[in-house]
N, C-alpha and C positions, 0 to 999 in steps of 0.2 A: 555340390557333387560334380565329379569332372565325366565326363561321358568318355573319356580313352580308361582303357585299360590299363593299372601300375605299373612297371616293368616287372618281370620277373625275376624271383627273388633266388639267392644265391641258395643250389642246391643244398649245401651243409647246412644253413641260415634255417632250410624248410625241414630237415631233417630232425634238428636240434629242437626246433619248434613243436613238430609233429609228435616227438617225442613227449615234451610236455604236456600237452594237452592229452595224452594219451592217459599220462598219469590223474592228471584231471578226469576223465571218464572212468579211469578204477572210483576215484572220490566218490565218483557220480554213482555208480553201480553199485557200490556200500550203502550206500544212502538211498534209494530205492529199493533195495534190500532190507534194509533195516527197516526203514518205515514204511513198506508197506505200499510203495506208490507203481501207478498202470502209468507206463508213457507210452505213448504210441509216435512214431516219428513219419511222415510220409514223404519219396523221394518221387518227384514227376521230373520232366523236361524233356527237351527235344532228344528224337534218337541219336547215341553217340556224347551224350552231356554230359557224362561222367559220373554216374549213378554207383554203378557197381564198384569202382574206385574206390570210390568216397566211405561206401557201405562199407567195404571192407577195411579202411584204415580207420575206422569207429570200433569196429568188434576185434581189432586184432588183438588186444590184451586184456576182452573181456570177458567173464566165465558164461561157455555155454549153455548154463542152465537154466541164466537166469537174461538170456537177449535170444532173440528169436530174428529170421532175417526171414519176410514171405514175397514171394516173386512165384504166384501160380502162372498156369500156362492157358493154354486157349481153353475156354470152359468145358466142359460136356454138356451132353444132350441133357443130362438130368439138373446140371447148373441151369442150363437154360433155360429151364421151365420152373426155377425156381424165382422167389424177391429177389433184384437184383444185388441187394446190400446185403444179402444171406450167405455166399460165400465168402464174404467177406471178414462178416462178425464172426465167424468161425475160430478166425486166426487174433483176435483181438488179446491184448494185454491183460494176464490176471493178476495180482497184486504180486509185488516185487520184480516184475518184468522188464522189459525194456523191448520192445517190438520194431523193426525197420521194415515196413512196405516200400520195396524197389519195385514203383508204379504200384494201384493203386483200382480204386473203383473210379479214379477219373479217367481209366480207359476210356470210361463210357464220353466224356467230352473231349477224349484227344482221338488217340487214334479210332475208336471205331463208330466216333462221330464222321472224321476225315474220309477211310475208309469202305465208309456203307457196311457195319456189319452192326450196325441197329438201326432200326428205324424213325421218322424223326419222332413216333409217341413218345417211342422208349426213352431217346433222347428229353423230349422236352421235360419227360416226368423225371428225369433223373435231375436238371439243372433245378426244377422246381421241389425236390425234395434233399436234396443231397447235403443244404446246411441245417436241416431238422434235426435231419442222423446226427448230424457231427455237434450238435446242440446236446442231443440225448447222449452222445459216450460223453460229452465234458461234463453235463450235468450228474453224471454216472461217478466223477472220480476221474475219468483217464485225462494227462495231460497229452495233448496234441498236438502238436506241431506240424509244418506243412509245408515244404520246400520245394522251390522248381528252378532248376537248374540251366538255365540259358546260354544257348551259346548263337556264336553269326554262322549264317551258312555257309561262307569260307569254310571257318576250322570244321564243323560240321562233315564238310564234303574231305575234306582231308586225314581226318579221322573216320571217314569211312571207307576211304582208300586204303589208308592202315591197314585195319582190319582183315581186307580184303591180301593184303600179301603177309601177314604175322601168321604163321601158321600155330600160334600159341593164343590167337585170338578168333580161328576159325568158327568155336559152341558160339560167337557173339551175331555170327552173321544170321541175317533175316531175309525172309520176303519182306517184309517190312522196313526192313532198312534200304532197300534196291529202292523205294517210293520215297522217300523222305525228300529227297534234292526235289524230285518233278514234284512234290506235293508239300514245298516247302509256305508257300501262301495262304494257303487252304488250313493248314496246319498252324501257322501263327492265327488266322482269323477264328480260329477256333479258343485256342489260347486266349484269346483275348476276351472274348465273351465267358472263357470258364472263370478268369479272373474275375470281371465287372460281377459275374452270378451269384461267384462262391468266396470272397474275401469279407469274409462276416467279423464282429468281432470275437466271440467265441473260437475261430480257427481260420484266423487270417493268415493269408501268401505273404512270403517270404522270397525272393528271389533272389539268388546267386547267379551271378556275372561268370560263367567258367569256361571261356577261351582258354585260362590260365588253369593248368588243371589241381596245379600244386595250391595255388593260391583259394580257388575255390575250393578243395577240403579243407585246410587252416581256417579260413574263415566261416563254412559249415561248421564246421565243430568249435569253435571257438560259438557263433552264436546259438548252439543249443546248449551249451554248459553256463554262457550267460542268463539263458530265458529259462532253465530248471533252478532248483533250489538243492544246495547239498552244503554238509561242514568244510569247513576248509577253501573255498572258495578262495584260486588266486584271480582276484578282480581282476588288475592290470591286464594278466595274462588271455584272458579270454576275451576282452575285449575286441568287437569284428571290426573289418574296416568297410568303412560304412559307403566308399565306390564300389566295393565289391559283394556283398550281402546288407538286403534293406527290404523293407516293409514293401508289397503294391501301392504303387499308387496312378492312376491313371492317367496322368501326366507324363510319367516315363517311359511309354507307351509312344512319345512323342520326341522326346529330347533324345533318344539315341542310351539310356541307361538300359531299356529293354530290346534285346534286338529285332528288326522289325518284319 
């Protein structure tokens, strides 16, 4: 695997492409309709990684009733005092679904590990039970998948500059995004240990390369229509590239494939 980045590919090339795999996800959507199947898809990474993006070119041609997109907000007093995996199961896939968490209960080991807005109990009990849960939804039925979205703190800081003058991307700004630059180290060491904790084999990390932003949706979506099962499956087609979206492994962590 090369540790640079592809070139970026010719916008009509991503379009034409984007396109088919779209029709690939109808295939998909039929077929977990049909038979009855809970996916649950989860989208982590750094703030600015292209989360919402991505989310949105998955469901754009997909029937509302049957995919769900969950991005709650800062908890309540009464989540608080609830299991912390309790508001979560809430929003879980029931048969024929298709679920997208943009972020995730692994708040608890990104930002408000980073942050200080748990404790380290609460923390340590979260990294020590977090792949039980995710043991007990696969044993349940639901397929799981589990994606984190990387990118360097260049594009990172640059895309947060963005944001900062598009006044079509103003709902995006945070207090939390103002911290990500100054708390960009804290924030990978973090990362780092949620991976070594939680890459089980039941619901193993997956990581996308998305400096490139085009290039990391083609490739998200090309490798979940690979790792589901449905009719009609154009193999070729969905095939990821494998510089750009791959399994963890702890080693890239080192060689410049994850950034650091």
């Amino acid at each position: 695997m090369s540790k640079k980045h592809p070139p970026k590919a010719d916008k009509q090339v991503y379009k034409d492409t984007l396109q088919q795999l779209q029709v690939e996800l109808v295939k998909l959507q039929n077929h977990i309709i049909k038979h009855g199947d809970k996916i649950l898809i989860i989208l982590e990474g750094r703030d600015a990684g292209g989360k919402d993006g991505t989310i949105k070119r998955i469901i754009q041609h997909l029937s509302p009733r049957e995919i769900r997109v969950v991005a709650l907000g800062k908890p309540s007093d009464r989540d608080l005092s609830t299991w912390y995996f309790q508001r979560y199961t809430h929003h879980l896939p029931a048969a024929q679904e298709m679920v997208l968490f943009n972020r995730s209960w692994y708040n608890r080991a990104g930002v408000e590990r980073v942050m200080g807005f748990c404790n380290d109990d609460e923390y340590h009990e979260f990294i020590e039970t977090v792949s039980h849960y995710e043991q007990l939804l696969v044993r349940s039925g639901i397929k799981l998948l589990k994606y984190y979205l990387d990118i360097s703190k260049a594009e990172q800081k640059e895309r947060l500059k963005q944001r900062q003058k598009d006044p079509l991307k103003q709902w995006k700004i945070s207090p939390i995004d103002k911290e990500a630059q100054k708390h960009w180290q804290p924030y990978s060491e973090a990362r780092n240990i949620m991976f070594a904790r939680t890459h089980h084999l039941s619901a193993p990390w997956t990581v996308v390369r998305a400096d490139d932003k085009q290039a990391a949706r083609i490739n998200l979506i090309k490798d979940l229509l690979f790792r589901l099962d449905y009719k009609g499956k154009d193999e070729a087609l969905v095939l990821p590239d494998a510089n750009i979206v791959f399994n963890y492994e702890e080693s890239y962590l080192h060689n410049g494939m994850i950034a650091p």
